[in-house]
TILUM-462193 format. One record per residue (C-alpha): residue in one letter; z, x, y. Coordinates in Angstrom, 1 decimal, always signed. Last residue first. Layout:
PT  residu       Z       X       Y
PT       a       Z       X       Y
...
//
This chain:
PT  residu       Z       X       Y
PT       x   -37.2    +0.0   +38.7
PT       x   -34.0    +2.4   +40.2
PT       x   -32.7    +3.4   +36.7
PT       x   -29.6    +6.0   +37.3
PT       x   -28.3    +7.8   +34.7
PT       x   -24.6    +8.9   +35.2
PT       x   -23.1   +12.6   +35.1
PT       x   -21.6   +14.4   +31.4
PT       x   -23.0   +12.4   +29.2
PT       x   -21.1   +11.3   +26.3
PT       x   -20.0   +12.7   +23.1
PT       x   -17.8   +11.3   +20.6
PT       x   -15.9   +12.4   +17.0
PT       x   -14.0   +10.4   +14.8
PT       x   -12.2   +11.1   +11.5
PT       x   -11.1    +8.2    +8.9
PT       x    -9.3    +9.0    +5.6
PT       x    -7.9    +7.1    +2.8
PT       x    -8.8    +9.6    +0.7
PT       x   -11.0    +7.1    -1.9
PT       x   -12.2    +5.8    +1.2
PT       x   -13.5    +8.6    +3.0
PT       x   -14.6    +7.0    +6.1
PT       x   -16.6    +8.5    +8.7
PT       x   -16.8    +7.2   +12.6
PT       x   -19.5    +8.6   +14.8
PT       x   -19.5    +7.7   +18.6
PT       x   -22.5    +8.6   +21.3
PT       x   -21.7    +7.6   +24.5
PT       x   -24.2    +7.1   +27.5
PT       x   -23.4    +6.6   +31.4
PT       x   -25.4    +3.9   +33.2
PT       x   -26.3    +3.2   +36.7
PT       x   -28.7    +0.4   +37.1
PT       x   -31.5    -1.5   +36.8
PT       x   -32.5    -3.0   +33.3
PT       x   -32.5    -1.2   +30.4
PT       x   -35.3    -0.9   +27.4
PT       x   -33.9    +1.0   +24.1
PT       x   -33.3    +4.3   +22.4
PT       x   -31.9    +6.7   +19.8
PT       x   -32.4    +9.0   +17.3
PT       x   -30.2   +10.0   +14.4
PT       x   -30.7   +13.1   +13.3
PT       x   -28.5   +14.0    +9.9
PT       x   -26.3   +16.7    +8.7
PT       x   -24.8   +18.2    +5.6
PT       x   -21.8   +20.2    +4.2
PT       x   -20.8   +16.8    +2.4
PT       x   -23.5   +13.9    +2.5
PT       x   -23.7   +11.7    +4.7
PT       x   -23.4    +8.4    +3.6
PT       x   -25.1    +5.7    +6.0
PT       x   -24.7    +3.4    +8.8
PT       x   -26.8    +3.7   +11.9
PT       x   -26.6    +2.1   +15.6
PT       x   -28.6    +2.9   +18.7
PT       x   -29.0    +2.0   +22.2
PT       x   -26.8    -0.5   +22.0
PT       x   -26.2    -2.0   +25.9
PT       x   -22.8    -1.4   +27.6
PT       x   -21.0    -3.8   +30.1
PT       x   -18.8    -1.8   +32.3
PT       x   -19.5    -3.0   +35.7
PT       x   -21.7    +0.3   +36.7
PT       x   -23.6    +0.4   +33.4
PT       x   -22.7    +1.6   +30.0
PT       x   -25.3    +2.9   +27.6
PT       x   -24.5    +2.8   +23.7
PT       x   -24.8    +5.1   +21.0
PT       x   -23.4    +4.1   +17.8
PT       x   -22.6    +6.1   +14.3
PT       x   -21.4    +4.9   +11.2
PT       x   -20.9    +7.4    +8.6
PT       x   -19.3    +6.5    +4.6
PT       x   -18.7   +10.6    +4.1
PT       x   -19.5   +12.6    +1.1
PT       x   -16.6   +15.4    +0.8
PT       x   -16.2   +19.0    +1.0
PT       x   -16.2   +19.1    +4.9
PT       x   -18.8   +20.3    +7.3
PT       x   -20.5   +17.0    +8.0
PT       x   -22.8   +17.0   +10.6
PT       x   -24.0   +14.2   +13.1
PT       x   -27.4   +15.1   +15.0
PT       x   -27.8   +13.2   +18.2
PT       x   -31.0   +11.6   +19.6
PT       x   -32.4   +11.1   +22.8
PT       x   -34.0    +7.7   +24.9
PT       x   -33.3    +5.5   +28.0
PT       x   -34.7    +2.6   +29.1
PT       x   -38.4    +1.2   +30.5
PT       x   -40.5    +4.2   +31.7
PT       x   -38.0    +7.2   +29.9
PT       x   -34.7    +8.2   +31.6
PT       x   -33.4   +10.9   +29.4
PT       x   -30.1   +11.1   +26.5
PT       x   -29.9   +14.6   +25.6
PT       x   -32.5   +15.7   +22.7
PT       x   -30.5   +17.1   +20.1
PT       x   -27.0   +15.6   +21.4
PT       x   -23.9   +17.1   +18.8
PT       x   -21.2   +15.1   +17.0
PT       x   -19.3   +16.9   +14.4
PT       x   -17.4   +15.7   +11.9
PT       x   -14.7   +18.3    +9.6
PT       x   -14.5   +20.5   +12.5
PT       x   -15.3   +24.3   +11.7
PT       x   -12.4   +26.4   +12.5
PT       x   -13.5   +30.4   +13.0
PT       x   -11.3   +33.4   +12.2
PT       x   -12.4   +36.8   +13.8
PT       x   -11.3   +40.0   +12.9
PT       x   -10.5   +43.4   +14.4
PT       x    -9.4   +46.9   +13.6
PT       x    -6.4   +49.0   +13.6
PT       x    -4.3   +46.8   +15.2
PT       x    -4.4   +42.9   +16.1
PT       x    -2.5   +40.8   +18.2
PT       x    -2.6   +37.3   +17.1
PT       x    -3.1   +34.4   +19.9
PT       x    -3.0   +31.1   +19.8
PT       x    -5.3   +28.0   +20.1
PT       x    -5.8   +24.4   +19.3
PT       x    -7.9   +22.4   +20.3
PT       x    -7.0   +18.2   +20.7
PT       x    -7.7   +16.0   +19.0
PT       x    -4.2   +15.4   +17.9
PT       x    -1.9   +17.7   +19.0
PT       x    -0.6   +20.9   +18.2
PT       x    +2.7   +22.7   +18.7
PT       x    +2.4   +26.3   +19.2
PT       x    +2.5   +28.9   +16.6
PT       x    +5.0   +31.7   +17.0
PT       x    +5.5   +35.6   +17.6
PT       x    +2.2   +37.1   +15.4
PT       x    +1.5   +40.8   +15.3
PT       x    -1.1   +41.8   +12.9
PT       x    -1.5   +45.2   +11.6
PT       x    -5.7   +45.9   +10.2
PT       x    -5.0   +48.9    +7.2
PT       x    -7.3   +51.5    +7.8
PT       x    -9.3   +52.0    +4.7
PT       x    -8.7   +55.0    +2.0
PT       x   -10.7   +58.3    +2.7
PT       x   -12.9   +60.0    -0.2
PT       x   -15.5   +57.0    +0.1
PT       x   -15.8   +57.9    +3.9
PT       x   -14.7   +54.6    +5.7
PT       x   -16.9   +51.4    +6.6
PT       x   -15.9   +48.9    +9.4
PT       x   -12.1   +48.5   +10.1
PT       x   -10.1   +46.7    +7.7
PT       x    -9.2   +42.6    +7.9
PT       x   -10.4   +41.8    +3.8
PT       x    -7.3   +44.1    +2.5
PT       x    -6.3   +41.2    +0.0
PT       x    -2.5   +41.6    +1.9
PT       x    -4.2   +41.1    +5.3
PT       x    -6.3   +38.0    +4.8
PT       x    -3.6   +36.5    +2.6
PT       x    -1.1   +36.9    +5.6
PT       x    -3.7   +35.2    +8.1
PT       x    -4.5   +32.6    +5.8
PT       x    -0.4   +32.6    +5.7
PT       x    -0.3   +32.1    +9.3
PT       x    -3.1   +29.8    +9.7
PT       x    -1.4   +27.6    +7.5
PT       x    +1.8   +27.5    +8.7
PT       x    +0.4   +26.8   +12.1
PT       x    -1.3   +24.0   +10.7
PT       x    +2.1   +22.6    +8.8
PT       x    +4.1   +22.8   +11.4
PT       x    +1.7   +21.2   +13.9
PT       x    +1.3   +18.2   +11.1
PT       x    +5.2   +17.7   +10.9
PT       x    +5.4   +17.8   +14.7
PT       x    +2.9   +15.6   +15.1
PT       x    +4.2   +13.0   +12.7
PT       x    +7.8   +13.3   +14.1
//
């Protein structure tokens, strides 16, 4: 019931973002003569889809008379800056965690590396507030021994006085192997 409440309500929302949009006049075609009016930009839209949690979302709008584009920015985002490399004694990178919303955000992140059996080794850990429309580097690192390890990088942020919590993770898409 939750889900379908929340779908309702995001596909709501893009379609009357998508109804402001038009009745403002900000989808026209590119410059007209000043002696012409502006192209009106039609929209044809059947129905939104359900969405999920976590999951993308995407439908389709027909457009005439012009084109626009309408982009979604994740609230968290979790990105590698230096992907995760076997180094001498361990394995090292960093991530950069941004924060695109319009709130300060209690951040924990943790990268960890997890070998053949399953147990995982911290590479790196960091709490801190990250500041809305912000982002941080966060490097990472430690000394392994032998084995076959995949790394994850996880950011929780809290916005207690909203009672919220978003997540985002990254992980490497083939194993690491240390041999010595």
């Amino acid at each position: 019931m939750f889900h379908m409440l929340m779908a309702g309500r995001f596909g709501l929302s893009c379609l009357l973002l998508v109804g402001a949009l038009v009745g403002a006049g900000f989808c026209q075609e590119g410059p007209n003569p000043p002696d012409q009016p502006a192209p009106r930009l039609q929209i044809a839209f059947d129905s939104a889809p359900s969405a999920t949690v976590g999951e993308p979302y995407h439908f389709r709008l027909l457009a005439e008379g012009g084109e626009f584009t309408i982009t979604v920015v994740p609230p968290l985002e979790i990105e590698w800056t230096h992907e995760p490399q076997l180094q001498e004694d361990g394995i090292y990178g960093a991530v950069k965690v941004s924060n695109a919303s319009g709130e300060d955000n209690d951040l924990t992140v943790i990268i960890v590396a997890v070998n053949q059996i399953g147990k995982a080794f911290a590479l790196g850990y960091q709490r801190l507030t990250l500041a809305k429309s912000s982002s941080q580097e966060i490097p990472f690192g430690a000394s392994l021994p032998i084995g076959t390890y995949i790394v994850h990088a996880d950011a929780v942020a809290e916005i207690p006085s909203k009672n919220v919590i978003r997540r985002t993770r990254l992980h490497t898409p083939a194993p690491l192997v240390k041999s010595q």
